[in-house]
N, C-alpha and C positions, 0 to 999 in steps of 0.2 A: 720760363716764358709765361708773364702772365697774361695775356691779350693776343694768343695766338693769330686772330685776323686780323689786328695791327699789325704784325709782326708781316705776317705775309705780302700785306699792303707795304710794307716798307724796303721789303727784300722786292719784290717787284716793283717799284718805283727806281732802287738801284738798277737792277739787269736791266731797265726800259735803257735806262742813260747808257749804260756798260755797252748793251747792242747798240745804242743809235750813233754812237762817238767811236768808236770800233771798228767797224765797220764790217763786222763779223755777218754774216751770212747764218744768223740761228734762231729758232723758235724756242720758247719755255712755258715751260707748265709749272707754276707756286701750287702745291697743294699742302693745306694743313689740316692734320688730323687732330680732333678734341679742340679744332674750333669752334663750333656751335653747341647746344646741348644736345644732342643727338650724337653726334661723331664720339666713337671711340678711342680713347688713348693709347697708345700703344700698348706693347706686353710688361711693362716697367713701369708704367702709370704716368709716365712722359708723354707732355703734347710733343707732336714731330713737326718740321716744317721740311717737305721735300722739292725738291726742284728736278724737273727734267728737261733735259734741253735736248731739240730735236734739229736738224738742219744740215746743208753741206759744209759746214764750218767748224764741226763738230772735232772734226780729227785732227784742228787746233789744241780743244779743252783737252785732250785726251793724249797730245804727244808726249812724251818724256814722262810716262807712267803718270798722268793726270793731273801734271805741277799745275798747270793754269785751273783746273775745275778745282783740284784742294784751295789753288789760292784765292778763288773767288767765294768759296764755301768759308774760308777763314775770314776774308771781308766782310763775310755777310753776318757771321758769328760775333765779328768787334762792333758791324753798326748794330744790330741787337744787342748789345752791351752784356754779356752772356760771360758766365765766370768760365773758366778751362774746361770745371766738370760736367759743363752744360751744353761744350762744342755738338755733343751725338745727337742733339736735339735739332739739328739741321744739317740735312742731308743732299749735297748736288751729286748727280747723273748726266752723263752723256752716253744715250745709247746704250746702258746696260753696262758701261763702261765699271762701275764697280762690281756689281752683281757680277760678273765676269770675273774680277779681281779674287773677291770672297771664294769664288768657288777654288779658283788657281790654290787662294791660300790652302782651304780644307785638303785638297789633293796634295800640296807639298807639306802640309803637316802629317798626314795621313802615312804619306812615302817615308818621313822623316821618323815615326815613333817608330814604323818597320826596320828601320835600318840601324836605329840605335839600341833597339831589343836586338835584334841578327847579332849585331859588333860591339854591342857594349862601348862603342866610343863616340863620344861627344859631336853633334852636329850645330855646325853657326850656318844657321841662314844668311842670307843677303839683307843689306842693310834697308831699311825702310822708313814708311812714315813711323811715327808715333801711334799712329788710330790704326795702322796694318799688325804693327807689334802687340797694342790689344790686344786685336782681333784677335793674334796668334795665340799668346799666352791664353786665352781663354778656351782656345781649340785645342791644345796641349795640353789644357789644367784633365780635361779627362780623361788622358792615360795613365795619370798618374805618375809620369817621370818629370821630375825637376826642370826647372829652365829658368831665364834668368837674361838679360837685357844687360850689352855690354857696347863700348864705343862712343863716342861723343855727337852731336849735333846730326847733318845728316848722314854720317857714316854710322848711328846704331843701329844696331841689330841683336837677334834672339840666339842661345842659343839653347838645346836642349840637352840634357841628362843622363844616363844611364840609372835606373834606381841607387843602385850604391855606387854613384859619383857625384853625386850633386853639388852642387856652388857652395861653400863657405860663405861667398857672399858676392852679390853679382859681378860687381867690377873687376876682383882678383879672378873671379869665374873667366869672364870673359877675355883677362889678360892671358889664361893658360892657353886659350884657343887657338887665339892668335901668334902664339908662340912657336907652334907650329908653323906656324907664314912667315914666320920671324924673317927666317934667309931670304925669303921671295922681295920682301922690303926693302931690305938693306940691301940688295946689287941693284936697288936705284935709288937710292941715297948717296946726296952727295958726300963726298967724304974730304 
């Protein structure tokens, strides 16, 4: 993003219209970081653009694990014309609604290295975003036990390692996990 208060000026121009046509019941806040020369850029040398939205309307953006605040933060990301790897450069919030999320992940990452050192046997998370599997893989990368992203569109998800079992390669990783649930599948399939 090179005009960071353009940019913001254009993501708040959208949410004006989004609230006014909506008819949503919510307040926002654009804030961008390493907009002027004074403001500092993040810890990545990335300018941010964050969004907070405050209001009774909010536990709209935030139903069904945050589909409407991702898909308006994914809006915002296509009218800034922003390539895939430049999505984390804008950030929406409802309520602390993520900040919440992130922490959930660290705790179920945290429970997860525990239980796969105790058993030595493979853990599949629940299936999520793209930007949650991130998240994860990077909160995992420092136990140092393997992991590996397996499943197709919104059904993928993580899963993690045992040191001497790790993935050959993620997808067949992934397929062994599931193999396990294999029967739970198939008595509902049609046949």
């Amino acid at each position: 993003m090179d005009d960071v208060s353009q940019a913001a000026r254009t993501i708040a121009k959208f949410l004006q219209s989004f609230t006014l046509n909506s008819g949503l019941r919510l307040r926002y806040r654009v804030k961008a970081r390493g907009a002027t020369p004074g403001d500092a850029p993040d810890a990545s040398g990335a300018h941010v653009l964050s969004v907070e939205f405050l209001g009774p309307d909010t536990r709209y953006l935030t139903a069904r694990n945050g589909e409407l605040l991702n898909a308006l933060e994914h809006i915002a990301a296509k009218i800034l014309r922003l390539e895939p790897d430049a999505h984390d450069q804008v950030s929406f919030d409802a309520e602390h609604f993520k900040a919440d999320r992130d922490r959930q992940l660290r705790e179920s990452a945290a429970e997860a290295v525990e239980r796969v050192q105790t058993t030595g046997q493979p853990h599949a998370f629940p299936a999520m975003s793209s930007r949650e599997r991130r998240t994860l893989h990077m909160l995992l990368s420092e136990s140092g036990l393997p992991t590996a992203s397996s499943g197709e569109g919104p059904g993928r998800f993580v899963v993690l390692y045992p040191a001497d079992a790790g993935p050959s390669s993620p997808e067949s990783a992934g397929q062994s996990v599931h193999a396990r649930h294999g029967h739970i599948r198939d008595a509902f399939r049609h046949r």
